[in-house]
N, C-alpha and C positions, 0 to 999 in steps of 0.2 A: 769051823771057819764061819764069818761074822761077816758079812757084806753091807755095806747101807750105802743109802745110795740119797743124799742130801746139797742141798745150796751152799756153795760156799762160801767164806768172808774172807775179810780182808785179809783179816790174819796167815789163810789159807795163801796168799800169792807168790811168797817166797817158792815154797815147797811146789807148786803148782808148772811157774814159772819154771825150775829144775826139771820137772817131768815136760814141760814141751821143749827143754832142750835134749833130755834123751830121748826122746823121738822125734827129733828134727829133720834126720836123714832119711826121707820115707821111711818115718818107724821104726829106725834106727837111732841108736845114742847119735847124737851130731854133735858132742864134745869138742871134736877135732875139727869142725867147721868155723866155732864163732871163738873170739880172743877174748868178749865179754861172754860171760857166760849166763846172764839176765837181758842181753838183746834181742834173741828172736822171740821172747815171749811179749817183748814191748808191740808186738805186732799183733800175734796169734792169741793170746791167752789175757793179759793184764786188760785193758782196754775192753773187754766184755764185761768182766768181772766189776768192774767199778763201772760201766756204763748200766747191767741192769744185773745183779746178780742174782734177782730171778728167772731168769733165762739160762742159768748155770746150773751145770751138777758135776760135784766129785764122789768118785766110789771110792770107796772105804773097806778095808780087809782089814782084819781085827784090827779096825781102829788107825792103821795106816792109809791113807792117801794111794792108789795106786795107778788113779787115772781120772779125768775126767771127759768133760761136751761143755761148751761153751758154746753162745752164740748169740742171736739177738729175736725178738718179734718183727722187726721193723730193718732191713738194710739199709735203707737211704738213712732215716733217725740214726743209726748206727754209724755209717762213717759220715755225716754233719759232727757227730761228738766227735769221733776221731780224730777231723783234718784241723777242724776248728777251735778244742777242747785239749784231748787226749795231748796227741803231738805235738803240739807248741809250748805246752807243759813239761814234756821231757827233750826240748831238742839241746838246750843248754848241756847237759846228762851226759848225751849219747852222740859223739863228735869223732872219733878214734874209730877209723876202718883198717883194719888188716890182713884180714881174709877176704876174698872175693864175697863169701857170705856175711862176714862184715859190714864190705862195700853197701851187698843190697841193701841188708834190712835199714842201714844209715842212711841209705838213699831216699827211703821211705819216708825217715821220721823226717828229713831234713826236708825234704820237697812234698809232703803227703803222699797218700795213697790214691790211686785211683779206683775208682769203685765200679761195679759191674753190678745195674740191676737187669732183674729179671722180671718182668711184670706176672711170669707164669708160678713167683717164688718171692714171694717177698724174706720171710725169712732165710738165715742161713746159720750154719752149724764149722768147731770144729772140732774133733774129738780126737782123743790119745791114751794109750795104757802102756801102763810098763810091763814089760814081758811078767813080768809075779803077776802080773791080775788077765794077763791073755789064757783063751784057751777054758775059761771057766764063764763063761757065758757072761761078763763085765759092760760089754762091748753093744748088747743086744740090749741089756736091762739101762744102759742107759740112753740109748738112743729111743727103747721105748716109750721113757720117764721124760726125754726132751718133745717127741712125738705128742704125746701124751698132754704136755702141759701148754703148747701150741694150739690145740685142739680147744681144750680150754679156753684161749685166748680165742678163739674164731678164725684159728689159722690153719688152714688145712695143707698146706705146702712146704717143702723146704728145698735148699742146694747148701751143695757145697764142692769143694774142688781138692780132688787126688791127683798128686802126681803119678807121671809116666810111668815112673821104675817102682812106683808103690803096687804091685800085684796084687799082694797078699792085702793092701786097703778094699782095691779096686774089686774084689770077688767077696769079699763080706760087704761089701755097700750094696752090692749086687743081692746077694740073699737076703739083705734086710730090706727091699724094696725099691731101693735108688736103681734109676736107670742111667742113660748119657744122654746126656741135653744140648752139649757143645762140645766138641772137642778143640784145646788149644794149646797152641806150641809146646806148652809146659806139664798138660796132662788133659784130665777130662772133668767138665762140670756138669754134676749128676743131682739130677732131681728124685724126689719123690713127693706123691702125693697121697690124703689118706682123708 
């Protein structure tokens, strides 16, 4: 077994994009949630990837994709591209809601996102595996390797936000050093520092 653990490119978005729709559903395939099936990555996954994809990493099992962390140095930099940049680039695209989970993520690209900074956390993070790369220590190596290259950067902080019914998130974010910072309506935004 072959692990690497590397930047991704463009090339990589398709396939990428696919993996943050099977674990859309707190880390669960969300298939049955979206009618496009490249939607919810236009929020979570694409939009990091072409804003710094140095700030990216996918792991790789022989040579497969299995998962990766995405995120940014900078949040405010980060959604300035987004609201500005990214989404008015695909709103043309992405018009068609069907599903409630539709509804959202359309709501988003069509009216922006609203951002949340943290002065305690400038950076933020958002990471996924598919069950074939759980369970093998995937999960750890790469939030190490995003830890790791923040550090570098003169950033010693990060957040990010799990949902409620995401346990099984919520208790590995836990051992890897995140605490809870806020709790809100839709889960908990967990810091760590290093």
């Amino acid at each position: 077994m072959n692990i690497v653990i590397e930047n991704p490119s463009k090339l990589d978005i398709p396939e990428l994009e696919r993996i943050c729709l099977l674990t859309a559903d707190s880390g669960k395939d969300g298939t049955h949630l979206y009618s496009d099936k490249a939607l919810v990555g236009q929020i979570y996954l694409t939009p990091y990837v072409l804003f710094d994809p140095s700030c990216c990493f996918v792991a790789k099992l022989d040579g497969k994709i299995v998962g990766y962390i995405v995120g940014c140095y900078d949040s405010k930099a980060f959604y300035k591209y987004l609201n500005n940049e990214f989404l008015p680039s695909i709103r043309n695209k992405f018009t068609t809601a069907i599903t409630q989970s539709d509804k959202n993520i359309v709501s988003m690209i069509q009216n922006g996102v609203e951002a949340e900074f943290y002065p305690q956390a400038q950076a933020h993070l958002h990471i996924d595996i598919l069950p074939e790369g759980q369970h093998m220590g995937l999960g750890r190596k790469l939030i190490d390797t995003f830890t790791q290259n923040l550090k570098n950067h003169q950033i010693n902080s990060v957040y990010l936000g799990v949902g409620a019914k995401n346990t099984n998130a919520q208790a590995f974010y836990k051992k890897m050093g995140f605490s809870t910072f806020i709790e809100k309506p839709w889960g908990l935004v967990l810091i760590k520092n290093f």
